[in-house]
C-alpha positions as CSV (number, residue, x, y, z in Angstrom):
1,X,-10.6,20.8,-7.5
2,X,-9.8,19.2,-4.1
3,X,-9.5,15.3,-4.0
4,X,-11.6,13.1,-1.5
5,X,-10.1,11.3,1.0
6,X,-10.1,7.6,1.0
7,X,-9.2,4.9,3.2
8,X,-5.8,4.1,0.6
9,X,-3.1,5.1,-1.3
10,X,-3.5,5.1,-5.0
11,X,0.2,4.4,-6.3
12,X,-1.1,4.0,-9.8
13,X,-1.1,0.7,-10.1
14,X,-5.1,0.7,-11.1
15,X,-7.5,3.6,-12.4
16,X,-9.1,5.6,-9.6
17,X,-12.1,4.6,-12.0
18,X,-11.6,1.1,-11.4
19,X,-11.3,1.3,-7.4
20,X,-13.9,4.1,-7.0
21,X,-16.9,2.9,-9.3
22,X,-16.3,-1.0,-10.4
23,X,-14.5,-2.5,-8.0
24,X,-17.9,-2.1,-5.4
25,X,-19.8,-3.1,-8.4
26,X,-18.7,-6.5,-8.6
27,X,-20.0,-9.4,-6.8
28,X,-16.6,-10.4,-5.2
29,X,-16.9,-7.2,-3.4
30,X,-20.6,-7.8,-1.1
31,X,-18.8,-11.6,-0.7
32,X,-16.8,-9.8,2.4
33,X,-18.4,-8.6,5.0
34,X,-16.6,-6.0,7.7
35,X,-15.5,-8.0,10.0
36,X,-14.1,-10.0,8.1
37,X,-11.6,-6.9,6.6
38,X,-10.8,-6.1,10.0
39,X,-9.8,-9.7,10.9
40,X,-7.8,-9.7,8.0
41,X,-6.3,-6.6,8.2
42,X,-5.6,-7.1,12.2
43,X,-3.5,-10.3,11.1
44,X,-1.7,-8.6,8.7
45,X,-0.8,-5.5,11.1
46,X,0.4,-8.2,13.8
47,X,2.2,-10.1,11.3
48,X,4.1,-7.1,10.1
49,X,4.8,-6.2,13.9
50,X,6.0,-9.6,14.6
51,X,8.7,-9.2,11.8
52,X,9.5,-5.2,11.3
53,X,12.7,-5.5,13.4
54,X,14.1,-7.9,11.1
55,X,14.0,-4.6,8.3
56,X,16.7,-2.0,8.2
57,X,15.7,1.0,5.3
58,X,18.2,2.8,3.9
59,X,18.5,5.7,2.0
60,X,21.2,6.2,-0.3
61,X,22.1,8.6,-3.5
62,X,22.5,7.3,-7.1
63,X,26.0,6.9,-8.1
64,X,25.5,9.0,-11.1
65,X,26.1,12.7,-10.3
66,X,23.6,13.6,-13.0
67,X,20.8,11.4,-11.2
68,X,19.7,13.2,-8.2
69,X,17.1,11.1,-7.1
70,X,17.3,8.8,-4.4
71,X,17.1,4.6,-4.2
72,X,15.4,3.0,-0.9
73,X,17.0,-0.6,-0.7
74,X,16.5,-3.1,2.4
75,X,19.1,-5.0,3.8
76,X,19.4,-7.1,7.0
């Protein structure tokens, strides 16, 4: 069976259920309109622009040999 694609990332933090079928449901949804997403999410992207040099990623191993998986920390 091959998954639609959607506009996010489900990281499992809710039920595909709950994102795909009530969340338009509710009233709080129609209270937004379009433009109003976009604004927002245009703020947000600027926002994150205005700051993103201040970040440094880095990727490092566990300490335990047994662990192979990797930690992402943030440090300035």
């Amino acid at each position: 069976m091959q998954q639609a694609l959607t506009y996010r990332t489900n990281r499992n933090l809710f039920s595909n259920y709950y994102l795909d079928e009530h969340l338009p449901e509710t009233e709080a949804w129609d209270e937004v309109s379009d433009e109003e997403l976009e604004d927002a999410y245009d703020e947000i992207v600027d926002l994150w622009d205005s700051v993103k040099d201040n970040f440094t990623v880095c990727v490092y191993p566990q300490k335990s040999q047994e662990d192979s998986r990797f930690k992402i920390g943030e440090f300035n």
